[in-house]
LUMLORO-972483 format. One record per residue (C-alpha): x, y, z; residue number from 1; residue in one letter. Coordinates in nm, 2 decimals. Example, Ala and Ser with C-alpha at 12.3 -4.5 7.8 and 13.67 -1.06 7.14 Angstrom:
BEGIN
REC     xx     yy     zz   k r
REC   1.23  -0.45   0.78   1 a
REC   1.37  -0.11   0.71   2 s
//
This chain:
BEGIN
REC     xx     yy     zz   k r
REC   0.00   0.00   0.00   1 x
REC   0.12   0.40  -0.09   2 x
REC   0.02   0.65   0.14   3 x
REC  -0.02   1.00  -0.04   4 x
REC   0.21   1.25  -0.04   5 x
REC   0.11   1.58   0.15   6 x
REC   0.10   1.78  -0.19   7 x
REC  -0.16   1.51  -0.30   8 x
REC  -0.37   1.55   0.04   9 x
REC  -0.38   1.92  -0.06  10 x
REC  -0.51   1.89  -0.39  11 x
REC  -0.74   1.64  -0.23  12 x
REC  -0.87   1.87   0.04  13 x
REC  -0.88   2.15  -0.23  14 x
REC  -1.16   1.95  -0.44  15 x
REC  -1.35   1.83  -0.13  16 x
REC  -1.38   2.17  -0.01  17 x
REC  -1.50   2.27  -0.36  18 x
REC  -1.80   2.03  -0.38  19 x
REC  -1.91   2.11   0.02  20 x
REC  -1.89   2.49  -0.08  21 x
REC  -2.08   2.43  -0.38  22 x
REC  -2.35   2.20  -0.24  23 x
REC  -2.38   2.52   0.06  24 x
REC  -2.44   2.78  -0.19  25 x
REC  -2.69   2.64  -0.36  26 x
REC  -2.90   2.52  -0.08  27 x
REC  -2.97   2.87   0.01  28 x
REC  -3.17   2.86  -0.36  29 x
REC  -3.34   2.50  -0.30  30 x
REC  -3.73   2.65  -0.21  31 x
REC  -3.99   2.40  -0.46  32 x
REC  -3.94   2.08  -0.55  33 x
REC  -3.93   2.22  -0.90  34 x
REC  -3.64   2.35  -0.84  35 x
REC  -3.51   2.07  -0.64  36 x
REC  -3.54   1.82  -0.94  37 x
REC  -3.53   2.01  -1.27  38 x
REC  -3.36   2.33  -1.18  39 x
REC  -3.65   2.52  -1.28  40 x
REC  -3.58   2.44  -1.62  41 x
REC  -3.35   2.66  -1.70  42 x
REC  -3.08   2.56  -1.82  43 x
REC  -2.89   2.61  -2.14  44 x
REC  -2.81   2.32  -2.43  45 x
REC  -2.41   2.34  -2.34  46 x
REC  -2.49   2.34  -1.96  47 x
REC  -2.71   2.05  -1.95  48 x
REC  -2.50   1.89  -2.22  49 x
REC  -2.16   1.90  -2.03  50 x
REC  -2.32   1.74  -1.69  51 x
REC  -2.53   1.50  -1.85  52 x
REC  -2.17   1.41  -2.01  53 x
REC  -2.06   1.43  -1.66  54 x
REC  -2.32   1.19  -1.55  55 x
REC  -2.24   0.93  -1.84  56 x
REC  -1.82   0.93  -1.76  57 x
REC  -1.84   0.78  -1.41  58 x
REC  -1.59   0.59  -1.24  59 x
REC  -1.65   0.28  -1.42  60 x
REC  -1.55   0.50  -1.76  61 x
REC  -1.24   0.57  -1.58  62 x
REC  -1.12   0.23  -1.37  63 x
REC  -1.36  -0.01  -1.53  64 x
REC  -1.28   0.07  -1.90  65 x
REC  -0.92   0.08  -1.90  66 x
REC  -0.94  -0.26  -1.68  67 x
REC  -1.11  -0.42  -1.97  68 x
REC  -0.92  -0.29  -2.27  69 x
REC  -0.59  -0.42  -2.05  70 x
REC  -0.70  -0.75  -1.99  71 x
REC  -0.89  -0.79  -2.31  72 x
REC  -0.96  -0.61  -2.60  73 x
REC  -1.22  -0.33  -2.75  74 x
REC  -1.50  -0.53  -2.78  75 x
REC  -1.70  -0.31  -2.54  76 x
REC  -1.64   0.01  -2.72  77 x
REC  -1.84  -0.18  -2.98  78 x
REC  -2.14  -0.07  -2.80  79 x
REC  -2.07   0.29  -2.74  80 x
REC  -1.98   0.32  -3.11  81 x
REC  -2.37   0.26  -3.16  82 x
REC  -2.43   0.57  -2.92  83 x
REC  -2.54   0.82  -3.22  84 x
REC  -2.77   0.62  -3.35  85 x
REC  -2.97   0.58  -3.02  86 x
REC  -2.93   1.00  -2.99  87 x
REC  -3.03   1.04  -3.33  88 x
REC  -3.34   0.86  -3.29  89 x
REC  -3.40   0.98  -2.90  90 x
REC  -3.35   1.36  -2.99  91 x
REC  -3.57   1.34  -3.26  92 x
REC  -3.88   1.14  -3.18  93 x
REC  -3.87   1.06  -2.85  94 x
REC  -3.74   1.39  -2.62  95 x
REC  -4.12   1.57  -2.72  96 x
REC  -4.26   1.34  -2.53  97 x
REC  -4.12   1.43  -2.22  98 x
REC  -4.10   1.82  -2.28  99 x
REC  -4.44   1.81  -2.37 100 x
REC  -4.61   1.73  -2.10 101 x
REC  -4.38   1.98  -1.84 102 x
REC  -4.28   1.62  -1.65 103 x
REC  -4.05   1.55  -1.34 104 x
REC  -4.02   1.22  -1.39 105 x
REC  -4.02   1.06  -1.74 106 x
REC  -4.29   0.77  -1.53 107 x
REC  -4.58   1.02  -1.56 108 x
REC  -4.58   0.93  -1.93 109 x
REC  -4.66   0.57  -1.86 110 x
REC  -4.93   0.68  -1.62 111 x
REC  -5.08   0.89  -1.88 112 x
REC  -5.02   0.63  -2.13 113 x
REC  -5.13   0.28  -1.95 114 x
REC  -5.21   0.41  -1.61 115 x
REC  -5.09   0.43  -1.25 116 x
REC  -4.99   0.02  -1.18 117 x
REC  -4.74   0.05  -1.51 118 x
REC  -4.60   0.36  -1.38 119 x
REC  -4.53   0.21  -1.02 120 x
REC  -4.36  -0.07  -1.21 121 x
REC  -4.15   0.15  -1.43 122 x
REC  -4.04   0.35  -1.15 123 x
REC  -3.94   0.01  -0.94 124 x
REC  -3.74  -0.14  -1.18 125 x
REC  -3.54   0.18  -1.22 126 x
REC  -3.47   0.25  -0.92 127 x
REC  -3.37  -0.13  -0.87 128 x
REC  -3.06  -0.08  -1.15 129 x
REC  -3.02   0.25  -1.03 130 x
REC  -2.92   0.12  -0.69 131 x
REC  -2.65  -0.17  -0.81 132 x
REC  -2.49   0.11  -1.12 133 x
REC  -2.41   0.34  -0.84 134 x
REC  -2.30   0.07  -0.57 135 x
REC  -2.05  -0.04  -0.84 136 x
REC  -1.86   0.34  -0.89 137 x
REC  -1.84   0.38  -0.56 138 x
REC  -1.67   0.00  -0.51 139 x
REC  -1.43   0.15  -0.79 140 x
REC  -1.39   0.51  -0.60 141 x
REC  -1.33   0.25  -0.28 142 x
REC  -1.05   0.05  -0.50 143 x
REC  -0.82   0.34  -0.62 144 x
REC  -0.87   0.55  -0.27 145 x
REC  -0.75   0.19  -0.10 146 x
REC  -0.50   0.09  -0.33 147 x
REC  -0.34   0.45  -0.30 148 x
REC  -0.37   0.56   0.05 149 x
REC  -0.38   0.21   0.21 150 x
REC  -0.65   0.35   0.41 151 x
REC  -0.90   0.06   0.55 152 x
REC  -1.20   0.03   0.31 153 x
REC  -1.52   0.13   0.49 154 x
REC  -1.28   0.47   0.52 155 x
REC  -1.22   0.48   0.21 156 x
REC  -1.63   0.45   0.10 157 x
REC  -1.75   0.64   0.35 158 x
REC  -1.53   0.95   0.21 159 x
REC  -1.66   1.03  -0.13 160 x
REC  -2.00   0.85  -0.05 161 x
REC  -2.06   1.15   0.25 162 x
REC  -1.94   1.46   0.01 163 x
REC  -2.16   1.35  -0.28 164 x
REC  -2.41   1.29  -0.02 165 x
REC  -2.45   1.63   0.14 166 x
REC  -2.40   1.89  -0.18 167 x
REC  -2.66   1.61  -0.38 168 x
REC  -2.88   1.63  -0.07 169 x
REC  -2.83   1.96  -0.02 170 x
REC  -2.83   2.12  -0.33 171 x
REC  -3.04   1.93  -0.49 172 x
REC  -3.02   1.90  -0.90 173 x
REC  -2.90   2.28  -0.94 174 x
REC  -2.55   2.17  -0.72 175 x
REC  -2.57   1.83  -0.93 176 x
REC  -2.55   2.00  -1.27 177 x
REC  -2.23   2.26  -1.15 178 x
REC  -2.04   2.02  -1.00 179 x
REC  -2.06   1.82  -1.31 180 x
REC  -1.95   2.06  -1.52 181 x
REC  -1.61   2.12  -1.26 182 x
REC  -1.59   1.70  -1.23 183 x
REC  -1.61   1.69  -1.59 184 x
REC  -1.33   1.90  -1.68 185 x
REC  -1.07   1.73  -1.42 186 x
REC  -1.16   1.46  -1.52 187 x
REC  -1.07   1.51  -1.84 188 x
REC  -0.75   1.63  -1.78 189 x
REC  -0.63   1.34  -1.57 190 x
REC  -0.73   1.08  -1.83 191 x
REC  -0.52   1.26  -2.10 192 x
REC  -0.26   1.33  -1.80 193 x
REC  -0.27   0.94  -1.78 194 x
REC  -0.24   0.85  -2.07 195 x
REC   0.07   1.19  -2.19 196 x
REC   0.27   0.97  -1.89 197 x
REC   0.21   0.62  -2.05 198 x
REC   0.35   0.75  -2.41 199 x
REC   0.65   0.94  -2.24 200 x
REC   0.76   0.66  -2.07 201 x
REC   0.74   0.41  -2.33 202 x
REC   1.09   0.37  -2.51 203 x
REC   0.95   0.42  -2.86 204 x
REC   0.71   0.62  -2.75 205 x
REC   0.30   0.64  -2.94 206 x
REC   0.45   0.47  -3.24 207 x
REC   0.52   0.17  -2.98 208 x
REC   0.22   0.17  -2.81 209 x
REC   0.04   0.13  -3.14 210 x
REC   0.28  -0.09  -3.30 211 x
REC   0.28  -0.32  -2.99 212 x
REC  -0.08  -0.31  -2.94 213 x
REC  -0.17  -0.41  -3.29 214 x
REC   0.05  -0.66  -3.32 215 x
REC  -0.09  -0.83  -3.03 216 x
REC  -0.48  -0.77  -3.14 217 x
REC  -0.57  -0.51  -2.83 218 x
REC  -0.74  -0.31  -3.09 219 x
REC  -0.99  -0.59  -3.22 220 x
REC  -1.35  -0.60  -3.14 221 x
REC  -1.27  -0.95  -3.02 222 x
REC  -1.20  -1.20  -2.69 223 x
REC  -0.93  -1.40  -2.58 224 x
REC  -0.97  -1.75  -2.74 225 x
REC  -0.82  -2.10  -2.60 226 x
REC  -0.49  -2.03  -2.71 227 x
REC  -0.49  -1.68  -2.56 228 x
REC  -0.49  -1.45  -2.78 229 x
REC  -0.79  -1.21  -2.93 230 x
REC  -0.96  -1.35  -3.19 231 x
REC  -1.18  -1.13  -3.39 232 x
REC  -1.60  -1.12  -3.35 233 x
REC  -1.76  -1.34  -3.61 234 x
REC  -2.02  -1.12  -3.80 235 x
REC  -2.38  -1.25  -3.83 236 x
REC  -2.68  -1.35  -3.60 237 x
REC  -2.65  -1.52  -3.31 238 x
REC  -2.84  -1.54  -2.96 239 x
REC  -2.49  -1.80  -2.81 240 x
REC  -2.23  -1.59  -2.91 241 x
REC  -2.10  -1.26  -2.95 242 x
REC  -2.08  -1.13  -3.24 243 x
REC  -2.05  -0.82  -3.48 244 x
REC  -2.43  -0.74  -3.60 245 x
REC  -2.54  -0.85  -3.24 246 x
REC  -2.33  -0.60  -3.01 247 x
REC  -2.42  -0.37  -3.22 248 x
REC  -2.81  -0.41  -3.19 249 x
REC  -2.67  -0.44  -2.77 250 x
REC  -2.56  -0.07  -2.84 251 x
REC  -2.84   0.10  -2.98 252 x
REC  -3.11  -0.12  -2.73 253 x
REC  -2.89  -0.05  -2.45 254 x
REC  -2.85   0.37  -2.56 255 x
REC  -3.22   0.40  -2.63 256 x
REC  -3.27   0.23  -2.30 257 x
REC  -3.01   0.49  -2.11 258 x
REC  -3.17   0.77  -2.33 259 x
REC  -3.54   0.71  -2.34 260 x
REC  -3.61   0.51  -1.97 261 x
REC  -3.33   0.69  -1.81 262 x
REC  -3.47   0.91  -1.54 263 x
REC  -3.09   1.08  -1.53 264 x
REC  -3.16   1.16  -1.90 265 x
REC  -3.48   1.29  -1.87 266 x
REC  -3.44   1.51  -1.58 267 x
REC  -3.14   1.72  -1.78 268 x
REC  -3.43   1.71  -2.12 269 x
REC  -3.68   1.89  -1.82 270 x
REC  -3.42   2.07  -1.70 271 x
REC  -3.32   2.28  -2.04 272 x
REC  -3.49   2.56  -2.07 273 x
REC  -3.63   2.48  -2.44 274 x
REC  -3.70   2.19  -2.68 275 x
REC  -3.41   2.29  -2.91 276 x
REC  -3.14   2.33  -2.58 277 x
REC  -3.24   1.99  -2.48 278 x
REC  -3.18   1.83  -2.82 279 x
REC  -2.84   2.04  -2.85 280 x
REC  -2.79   1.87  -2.46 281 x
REC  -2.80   1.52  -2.63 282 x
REC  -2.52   1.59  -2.92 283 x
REC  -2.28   1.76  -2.70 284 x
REC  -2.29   1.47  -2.43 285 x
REC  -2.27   1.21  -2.74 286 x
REC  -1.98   1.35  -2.92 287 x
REC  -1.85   1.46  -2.57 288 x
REC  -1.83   1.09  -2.45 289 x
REC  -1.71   0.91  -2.77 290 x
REC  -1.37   1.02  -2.75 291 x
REC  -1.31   0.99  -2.38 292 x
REC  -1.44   0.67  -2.35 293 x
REC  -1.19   0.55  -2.66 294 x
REC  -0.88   0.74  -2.47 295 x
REC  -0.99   0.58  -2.16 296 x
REC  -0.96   0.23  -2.34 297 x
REC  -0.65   0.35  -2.54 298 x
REC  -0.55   0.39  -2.15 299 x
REC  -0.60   0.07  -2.06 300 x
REC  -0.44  -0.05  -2.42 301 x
REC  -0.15   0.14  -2.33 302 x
REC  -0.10   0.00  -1.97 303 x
REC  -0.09  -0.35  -2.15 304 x
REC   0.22  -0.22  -2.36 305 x
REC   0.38  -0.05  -2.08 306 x
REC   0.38  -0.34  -1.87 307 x
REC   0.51  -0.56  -2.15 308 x
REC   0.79  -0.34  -2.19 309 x
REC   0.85  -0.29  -1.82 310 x
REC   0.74  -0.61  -1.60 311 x
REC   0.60  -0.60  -1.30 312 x
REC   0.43  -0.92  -1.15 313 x
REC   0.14  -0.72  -1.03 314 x
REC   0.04  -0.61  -1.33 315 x
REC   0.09  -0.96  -1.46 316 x
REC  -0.14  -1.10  -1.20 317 x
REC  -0.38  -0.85  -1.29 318 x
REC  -0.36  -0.94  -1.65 319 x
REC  -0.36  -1.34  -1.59 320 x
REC  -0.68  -1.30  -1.36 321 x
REC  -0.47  -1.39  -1.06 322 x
REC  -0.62  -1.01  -0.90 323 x
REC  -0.85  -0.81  -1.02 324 x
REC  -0.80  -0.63  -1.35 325 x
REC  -0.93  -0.29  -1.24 326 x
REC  -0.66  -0.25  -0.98 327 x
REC  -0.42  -0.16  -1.30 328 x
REC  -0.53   0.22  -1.33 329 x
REC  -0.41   0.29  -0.93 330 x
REC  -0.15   0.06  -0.95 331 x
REC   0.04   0.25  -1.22 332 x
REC  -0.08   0.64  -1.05 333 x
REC   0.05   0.53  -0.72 334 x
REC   0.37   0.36  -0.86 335 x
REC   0.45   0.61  -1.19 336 x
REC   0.34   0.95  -1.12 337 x
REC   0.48   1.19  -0.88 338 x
REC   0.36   1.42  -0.64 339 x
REC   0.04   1.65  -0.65 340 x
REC  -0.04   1.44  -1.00 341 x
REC  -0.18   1.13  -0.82 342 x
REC  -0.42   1.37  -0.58 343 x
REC  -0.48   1.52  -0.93 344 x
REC  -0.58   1.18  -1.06 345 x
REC  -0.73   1.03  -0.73 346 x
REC  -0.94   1.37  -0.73 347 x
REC  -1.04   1.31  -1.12 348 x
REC  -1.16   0.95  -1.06 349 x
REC  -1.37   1.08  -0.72 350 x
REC  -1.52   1.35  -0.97 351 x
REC  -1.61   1.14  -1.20 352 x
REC  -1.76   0.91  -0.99 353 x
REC  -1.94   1.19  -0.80 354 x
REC  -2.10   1.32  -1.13 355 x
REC  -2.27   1.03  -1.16 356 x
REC  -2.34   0.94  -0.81 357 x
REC  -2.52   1.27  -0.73 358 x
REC  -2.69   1.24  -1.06 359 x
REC  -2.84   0.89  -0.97 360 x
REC  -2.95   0.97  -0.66 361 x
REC  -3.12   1.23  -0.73 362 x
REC  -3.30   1.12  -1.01 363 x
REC  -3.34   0.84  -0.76 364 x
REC  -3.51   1.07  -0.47 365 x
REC  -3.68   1.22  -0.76 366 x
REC  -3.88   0.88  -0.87 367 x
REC  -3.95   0.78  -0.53 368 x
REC  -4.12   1.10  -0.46 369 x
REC  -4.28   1.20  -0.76 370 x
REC  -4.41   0.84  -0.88 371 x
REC  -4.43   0.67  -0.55 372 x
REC  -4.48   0.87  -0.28 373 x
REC  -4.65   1.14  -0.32 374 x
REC  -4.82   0.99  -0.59 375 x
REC  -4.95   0.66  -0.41 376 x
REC  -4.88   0.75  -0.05 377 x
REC  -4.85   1.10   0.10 378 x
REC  -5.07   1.30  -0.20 379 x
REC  -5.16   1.66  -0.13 380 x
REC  -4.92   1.78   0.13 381 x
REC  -4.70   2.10   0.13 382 x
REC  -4.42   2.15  -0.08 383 x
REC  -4.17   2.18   0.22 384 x
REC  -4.26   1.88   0.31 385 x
REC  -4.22   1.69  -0.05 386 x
REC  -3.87   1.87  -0.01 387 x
REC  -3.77   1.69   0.34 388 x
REC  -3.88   1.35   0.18 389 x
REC  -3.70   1.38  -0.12 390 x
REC  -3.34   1.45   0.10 391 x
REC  -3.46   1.17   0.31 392 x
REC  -3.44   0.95   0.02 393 x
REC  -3.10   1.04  -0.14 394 x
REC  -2.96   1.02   0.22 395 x
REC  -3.10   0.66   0.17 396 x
REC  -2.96   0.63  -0.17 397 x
REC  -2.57   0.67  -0.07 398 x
REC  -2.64   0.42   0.24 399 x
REC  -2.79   0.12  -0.02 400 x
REC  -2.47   0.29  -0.28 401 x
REC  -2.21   0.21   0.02 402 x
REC  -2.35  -0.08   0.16 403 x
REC  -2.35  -0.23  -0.21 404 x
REC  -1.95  -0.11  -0.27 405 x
REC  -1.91  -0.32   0.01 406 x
REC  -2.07  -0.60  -0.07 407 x
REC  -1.85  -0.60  -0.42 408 x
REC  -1.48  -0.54  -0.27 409 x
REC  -1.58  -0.90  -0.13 410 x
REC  -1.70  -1.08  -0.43 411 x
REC  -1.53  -1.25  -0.73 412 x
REC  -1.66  -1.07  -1.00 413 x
REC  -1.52  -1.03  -1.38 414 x
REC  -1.43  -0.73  -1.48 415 x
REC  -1.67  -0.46  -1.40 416 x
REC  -1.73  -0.34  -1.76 417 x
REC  -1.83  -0.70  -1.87 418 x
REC  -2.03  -0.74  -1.56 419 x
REC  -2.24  -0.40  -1.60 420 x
REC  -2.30  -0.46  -1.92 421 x
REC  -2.47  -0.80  -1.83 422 x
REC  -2.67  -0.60  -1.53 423 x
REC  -2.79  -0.36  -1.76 424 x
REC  -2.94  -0.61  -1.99 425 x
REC  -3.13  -0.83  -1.73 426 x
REC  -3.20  -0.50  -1.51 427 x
REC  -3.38  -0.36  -1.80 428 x
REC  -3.71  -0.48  -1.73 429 x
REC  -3.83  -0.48  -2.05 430 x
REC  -3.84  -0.11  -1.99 431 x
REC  -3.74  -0.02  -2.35 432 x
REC  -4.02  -0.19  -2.49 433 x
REC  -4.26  -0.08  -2.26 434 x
REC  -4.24   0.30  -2.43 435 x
REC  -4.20   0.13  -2.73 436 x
REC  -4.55   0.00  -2.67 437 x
REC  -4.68   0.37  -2.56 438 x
REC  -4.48   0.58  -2.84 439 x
REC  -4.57   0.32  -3.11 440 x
REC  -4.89   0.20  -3.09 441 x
REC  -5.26   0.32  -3.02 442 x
REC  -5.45  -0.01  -2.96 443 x
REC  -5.25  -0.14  -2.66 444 x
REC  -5.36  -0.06  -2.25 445 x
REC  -5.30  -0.10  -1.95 446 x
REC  -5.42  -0.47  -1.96 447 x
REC  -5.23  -0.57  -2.27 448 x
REC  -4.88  -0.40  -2.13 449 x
REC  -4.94  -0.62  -1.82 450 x
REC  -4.91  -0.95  -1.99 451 x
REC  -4.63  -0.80  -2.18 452 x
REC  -4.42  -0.65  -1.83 453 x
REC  -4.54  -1.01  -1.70 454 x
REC  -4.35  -1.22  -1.96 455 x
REC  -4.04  -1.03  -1.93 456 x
REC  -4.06  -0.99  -1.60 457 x
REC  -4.03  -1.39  -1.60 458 x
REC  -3.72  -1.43  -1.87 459 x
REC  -3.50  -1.11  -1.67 460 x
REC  -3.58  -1.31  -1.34 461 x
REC  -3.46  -1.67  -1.47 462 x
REC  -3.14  -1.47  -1.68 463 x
REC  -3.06  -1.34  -1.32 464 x
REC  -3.05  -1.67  -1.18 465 x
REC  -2.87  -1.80  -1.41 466 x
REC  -2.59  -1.51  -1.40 467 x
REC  -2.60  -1.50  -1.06 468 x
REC  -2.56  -1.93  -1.05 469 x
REC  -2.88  -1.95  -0.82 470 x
REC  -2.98  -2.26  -1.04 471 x
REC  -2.85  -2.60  -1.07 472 x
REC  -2.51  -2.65  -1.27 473 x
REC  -2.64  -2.83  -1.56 474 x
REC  -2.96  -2.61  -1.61 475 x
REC  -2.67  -2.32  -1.61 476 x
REC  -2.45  -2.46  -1.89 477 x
REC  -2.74  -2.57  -2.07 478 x
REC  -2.86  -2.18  -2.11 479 x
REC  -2.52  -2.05  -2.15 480 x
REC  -2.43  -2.25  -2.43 481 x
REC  -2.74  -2.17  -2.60 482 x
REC  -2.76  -1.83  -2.50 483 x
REC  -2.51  -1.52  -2.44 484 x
REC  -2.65  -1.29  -2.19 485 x
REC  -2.57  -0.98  -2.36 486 x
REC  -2.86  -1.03  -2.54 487 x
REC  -3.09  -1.02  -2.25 488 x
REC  -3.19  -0.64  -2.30 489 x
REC  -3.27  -0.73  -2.68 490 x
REC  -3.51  -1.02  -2.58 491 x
REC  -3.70  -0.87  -2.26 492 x
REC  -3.77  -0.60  -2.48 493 x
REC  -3.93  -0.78  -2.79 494 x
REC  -4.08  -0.96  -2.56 495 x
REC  -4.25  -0.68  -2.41 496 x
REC  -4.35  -0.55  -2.75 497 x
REC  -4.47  -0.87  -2.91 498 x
REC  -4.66  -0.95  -2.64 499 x
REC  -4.85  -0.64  -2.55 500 x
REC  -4.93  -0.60  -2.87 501 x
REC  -5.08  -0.92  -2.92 502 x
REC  -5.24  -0.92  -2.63 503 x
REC  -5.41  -0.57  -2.72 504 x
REC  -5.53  -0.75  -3.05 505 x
REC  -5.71  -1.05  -2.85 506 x
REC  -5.80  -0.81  -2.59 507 x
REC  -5.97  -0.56  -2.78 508 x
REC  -5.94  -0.28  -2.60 509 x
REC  -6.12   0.05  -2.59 510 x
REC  -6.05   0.35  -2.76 511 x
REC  -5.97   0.66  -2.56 512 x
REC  -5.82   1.01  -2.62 513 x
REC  -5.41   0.94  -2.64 514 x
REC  -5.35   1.32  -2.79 515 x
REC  -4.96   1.42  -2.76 516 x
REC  -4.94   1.01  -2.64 517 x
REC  -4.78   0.83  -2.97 518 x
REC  -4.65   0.92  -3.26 519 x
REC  -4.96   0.90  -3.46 520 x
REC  -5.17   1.08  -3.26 521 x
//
């Protein structure tokens, strides 16, 4: 274990007492819930843009994606290649929707769509995935804070977990929004900062890295075969294996999922202060993340070269499987750069992950209050008093977020890329589908959407059994080797779709007034 140096502390305290002083200020503004949740929508396109950027480059972008590109390849940046698409599509048929009807949460749709039992639903299974997503950043903030400082761990959680906590419970979204902008700009510069230090050191410097790496396959949309070494995806259908044609249908599902069920999303949509600022919102986050999630794999590419070039066991074991993978990014900070650049980097890494922490749990507060609480439960009080509740609730949020970062420092798990993008598919809920089903169609209700959220329901919970190994050993094999979980997400969702609209077609439901409701109409 390291223990930082005092010029790191400083930068350290520095950034800390930035987010606490930031979180104060604006809680002097917090009066409506309004304002607590969307701001007041009033927010420009390059505001909104730049933290809902902030919100997608979490800690998993900065730990989690270099892990994967070290030990393995660039499969996964497969997926975020489809990323336009999903904007494209989101931005223009699909964001009216929700600045239409003035919502909070993007779960009054389904209300007015299907009515108040799909809503309740929608809003559970989000805040479900919303609960594991942040649990595994701040496992990741937990890892490089221990690795560095040799700090015990609950220390080391409780940390960034109790700043986020109090300028997210405090502030509410306007403190969420202005930090991200800060956390997205340092964290930036300590990715390229990263990376500048990988190339220097390097003998032959870039020309090496990319020499080396190609010549090895780390560039390849590809996994490690018998022998090894990456083998390239096979193009073509298939529901047992990966393969071109299929990650890419993972992408766009899993982007129009993020964009279109992603109460994160849609609060930053609400929170612009017009149609057009929301859509610019969309393309500056998309074009923002691309390139930083392909330097933060060309980080991870690079710490395979560097460590080729100069051995170190650790890095071997980390590579071989021996430890875990994502231990590679504060392995080489705490051992390779000097002093006040790791607190620069340790600070990055705690922005990032605090962008999207405080984003999640407010949008997380947000959902419980609007669609559950004082929706179902507490309807018709003051707004003060919708205001306590919803900081009751994101106090909640960080304790399920640390307990859960717990929980993962002491489980064998792959690497965490590979293993969010498996959560995210069986998490999905058929979600996806379930607007499809409301933006698509004008025969299918409330009735017809149950039997559809009923059957997918049914497949996410078995796929979950089955990843989690909750079933017996041959049952497990004999889905694996018949079906790849990556394309959970894909499946839930047609069967969501297939089967609420057939349903609707037996059922023949009434007709009712769905102006502003679907496309058509």
């Amino acid at each position: 274990m390291n223990s930082l140096r005092f010029a790191d502390l400083l930068v350290l305290g520095l950034y800390f007492a930035a987010m606490v002083v930031v979180g104060w200020l604006f809680s002097r503004r917090v009066k409506t819930t309004e304002g607590y949740f969307v701001g007041n929508r009033s927010y420009p396109g390059w505001v909104a843009g730049i933290s809902l950027f902030g919100a997608q480059i979490s800690s998993i972008t900065f730990v989690a994606y270099p892990a994967d590109a070290f030990k393995t390849a660039w499969l996964r940046y497969l997926i975020c290649l489809t990323l336009p698409v999903s904007v494209f599509i989101a931005s223009r048929y699909l964001l009216p929707f929700f600045r239409r009807g003035q919502v909070t949460s993007l779960f009054e749709y389904l209300e007015a769509r299907f009515g108040p039992n799909t809503r309740v639903y929608g809003a559970s299974v989000f805040l479900l995935s919303q609960c594991i997503r942040i649990s595994m950043i701040q496992y990741l903030v937990g890892l490089l804070m221990h690795s560095l400082t040799g700090w015990s761990v609950p220390v080391c959680l409780l940390l960034g977990g109790a700043v986020t906590a109090y300028y997210t419970i405090v502030g509410g979204l306007e403190a969420v929004i202005w930090t991200d902008v800060v956390q997205s700009i340092i964290l930036t510069a300590a990715g390229l900062l990263i990376l500048g230090m990988i190339v220097w050191k390097l003998p032959g410097g870039l020309g090496q890295l990319l020499s080396t790496a190609a010549a090895d396959g780390k560039f390849l949309f590809g996994e490690a075969g018998a022998d090894g070494r990456i083998q390239a995806l096979p193009w073509g259908f298939s529901l047992s294996q990966k393969t071109f044609v299929m990650l890419v249908a993972v992408g766009v599902i899993q982007w129009l999922t993020d964009y279109v069920t992603n109460q994160e999303v849609v609060q930053r949509y609400c929170a612009a202060r017009s149609g057009r600022d929301a859509r610019r919102a969309l393309w500056i986050c998309c074009w923002s993340c691309l390139p930083t999630w392909g330097y933060f794999m060309l980080v991870g590419t690079g710490l395979y070269v560097f460590y080729r070039v100069h051995p170190d066991p650790a890095a071997a074991d980390m590579l071989s499987g021996a430890s875990k993978a994502e231990g590679i990014v504060p392995f080489f900070v705490s051992t390779q750069l000097g002093p006040g650049f790791t607190g620069l980097v340790v600070a990055a890494v705690l922005a990032a992950a605090m962008s999207s922490m405080s984003s999640a749990m407010n949008s997380m507060s947000s959902v419980a209050v609007t669609d559950l609480y004082k929706r179902h439960l507490a309807p018709g009080r003051e707004d003060r008093h919708y205001i306590r509740v919803a900081k009751g609730m994101t106090l909640a949020s960080s304790l399920i977020m640390v307990g859960g970062a717990w929980w993962l420092f002491r489980a064998d798990t792959m690497t965490l890329q590979h293993l969010w993008t498996e959560f995210q598919a069986i998490l999905a809920g058929g979600l996806l589908g379930l607007f499809l089903l409301g933006f698509l169609t004008t025969r299918v209700d409330g009735r017809a959407v149950g039997i559809g959220i009923g059957c997918a329901v049914v497949f996410s919970a078995g796929m979950s059994l089955v990843a989690l190994g909750y079933l017996p050993e041959s049952w497990i094999q004999a889905v694996e080797s018949r079906f790849d979980s990556y394309y959970t997400g894909i499946v839930g969702n047609l069967l969501t779709f297939a089967v609420g609209y057939t349903a609707a077609r037996l059922l023949r439901p009434s007709r009712r007034d769905l102006k502003h409701l679907t496309l058509w109409t």
